[in-house]
C-alpha positions in Angstrom: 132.0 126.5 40.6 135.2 126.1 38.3 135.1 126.0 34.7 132.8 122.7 33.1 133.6 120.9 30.0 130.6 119.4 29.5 126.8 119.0 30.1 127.6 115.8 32.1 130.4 117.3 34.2 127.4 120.0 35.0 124.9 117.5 36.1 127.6 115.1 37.9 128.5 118.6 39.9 124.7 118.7 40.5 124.7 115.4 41.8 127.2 115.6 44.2 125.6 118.7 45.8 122.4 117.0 46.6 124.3 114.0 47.7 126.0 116.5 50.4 122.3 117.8 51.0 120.8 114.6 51.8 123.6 113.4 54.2 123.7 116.6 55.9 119.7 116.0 56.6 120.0 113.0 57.6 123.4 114.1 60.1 120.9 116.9 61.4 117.9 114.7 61.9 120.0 112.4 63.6 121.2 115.3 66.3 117.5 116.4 66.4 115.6 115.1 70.0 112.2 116.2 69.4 110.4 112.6 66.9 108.9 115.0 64.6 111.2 117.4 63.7 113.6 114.5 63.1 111.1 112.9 60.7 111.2 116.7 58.7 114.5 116.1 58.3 114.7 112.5 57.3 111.7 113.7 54.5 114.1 116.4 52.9 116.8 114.1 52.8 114.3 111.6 50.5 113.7 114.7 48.2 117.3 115.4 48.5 117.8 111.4 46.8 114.8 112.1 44.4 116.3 115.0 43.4 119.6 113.2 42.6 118.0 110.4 41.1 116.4 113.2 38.9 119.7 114.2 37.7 120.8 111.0 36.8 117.6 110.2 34.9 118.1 113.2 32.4 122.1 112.2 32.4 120.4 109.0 30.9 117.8 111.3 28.9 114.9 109.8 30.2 113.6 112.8 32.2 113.0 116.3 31.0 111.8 118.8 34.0 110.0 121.8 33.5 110.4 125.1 35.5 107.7 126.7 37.5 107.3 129.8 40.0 107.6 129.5 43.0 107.1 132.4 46.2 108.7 133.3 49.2 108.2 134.4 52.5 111.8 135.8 52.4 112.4 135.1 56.1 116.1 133.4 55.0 116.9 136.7 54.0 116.3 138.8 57.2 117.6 135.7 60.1 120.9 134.9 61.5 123.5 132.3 59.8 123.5 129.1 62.2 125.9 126.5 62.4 124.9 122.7 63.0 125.2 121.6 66.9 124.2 118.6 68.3 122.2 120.5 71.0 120.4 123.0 68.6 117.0 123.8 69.0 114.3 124.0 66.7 114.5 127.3 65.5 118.1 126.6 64.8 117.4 123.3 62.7 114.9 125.6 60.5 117.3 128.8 59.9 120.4 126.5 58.8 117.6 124.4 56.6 116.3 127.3 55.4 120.2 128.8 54.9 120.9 125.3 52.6 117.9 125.6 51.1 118.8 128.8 49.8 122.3 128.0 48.6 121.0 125.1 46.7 118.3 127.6 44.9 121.8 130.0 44.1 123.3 127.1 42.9 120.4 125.8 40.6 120.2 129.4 39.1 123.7 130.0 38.6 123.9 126.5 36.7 121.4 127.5 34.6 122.5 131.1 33.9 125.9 129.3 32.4 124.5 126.9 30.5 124.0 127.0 26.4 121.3 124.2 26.4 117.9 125.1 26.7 116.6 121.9 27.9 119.8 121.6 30.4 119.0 125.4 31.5 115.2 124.4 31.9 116.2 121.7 34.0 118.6 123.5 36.8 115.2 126.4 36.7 113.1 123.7 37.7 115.5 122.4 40.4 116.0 125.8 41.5 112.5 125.9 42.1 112.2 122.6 43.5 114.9 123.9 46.4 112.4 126.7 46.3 109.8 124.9 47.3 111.5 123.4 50.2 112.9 126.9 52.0 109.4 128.1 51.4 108.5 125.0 53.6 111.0 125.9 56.4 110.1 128.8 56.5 106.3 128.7 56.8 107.4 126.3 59.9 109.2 129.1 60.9 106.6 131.6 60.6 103.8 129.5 61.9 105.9 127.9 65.4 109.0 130.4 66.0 107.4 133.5 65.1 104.1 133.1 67.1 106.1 131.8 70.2 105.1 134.7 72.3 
């Protein structure tokens, strides 16, 4: 993560990483064949944006987040890394969403162990739980269609 000299090189670093999240949704939804699952993508790549545009609102002050809990299933932990293919299935699709999803909740929390402003330490915990949200998503798909394909 390098060394930051200020709040707003902290947030623009934020910024950039959910720009790289939605454009890698919307590069996976456009490789996926089956309608719907290319829809899920396209939908986290729109929370990806809102998450950015987020950002940029409390860069302007004008949006203060609050943290909340949020479970998991904890299937990320326990399935195999995946890389993107324009042939993967739908299994594959959910493990390296679920993988991202997980980075970007790391990322979040590492943020806002490092930073020395409470309201800028709030706001990366309620990202971090907003990324939360998402791999719990996956991996409820995961759980409900993978898992019980027997």
């Amino acid at each position: 993560m390098g060394q930051f000299e200020s709040v707003e090189e902290v947030i623009d670093f934020a910024i950039q990483r959910e720009i790289e999240s939605r454009d890698f949704y919307m590069k996976l939804a456009e490789r996926m064949e089956n309608p719907a699952m290319q829809k899920v993508f396209e939908n986290f790549a729109t929370e990806e944006l809102g998450h950015k545009l987020k950002l940029e609102g409390i860069k302007r002050g004008q949006i203060l987040l609050v943290p909340e809990q949020v479970k998991s299933l904890k299937i990320a932990d326990y399935v195999v890394d995946v890389e993107p293919q324009p042939d993967m299935d739908y299994a594959e699709a959910l493990v390296l969403a679920m993988r991202k999803e997980k980075a970007a909740y790391r990322l979040y929390l590492d943020l806002a162990a490092v930073g020395e402003d409470e309201e800028l330490t709030d706001m990366f915990l309620s990202l971090a739980q907003e990324e939360a949200k998402h791999k719990l998503r996956f991996e409820i798909e995961y759980d409900d269609v993978v898992l019980k394909e027997d």
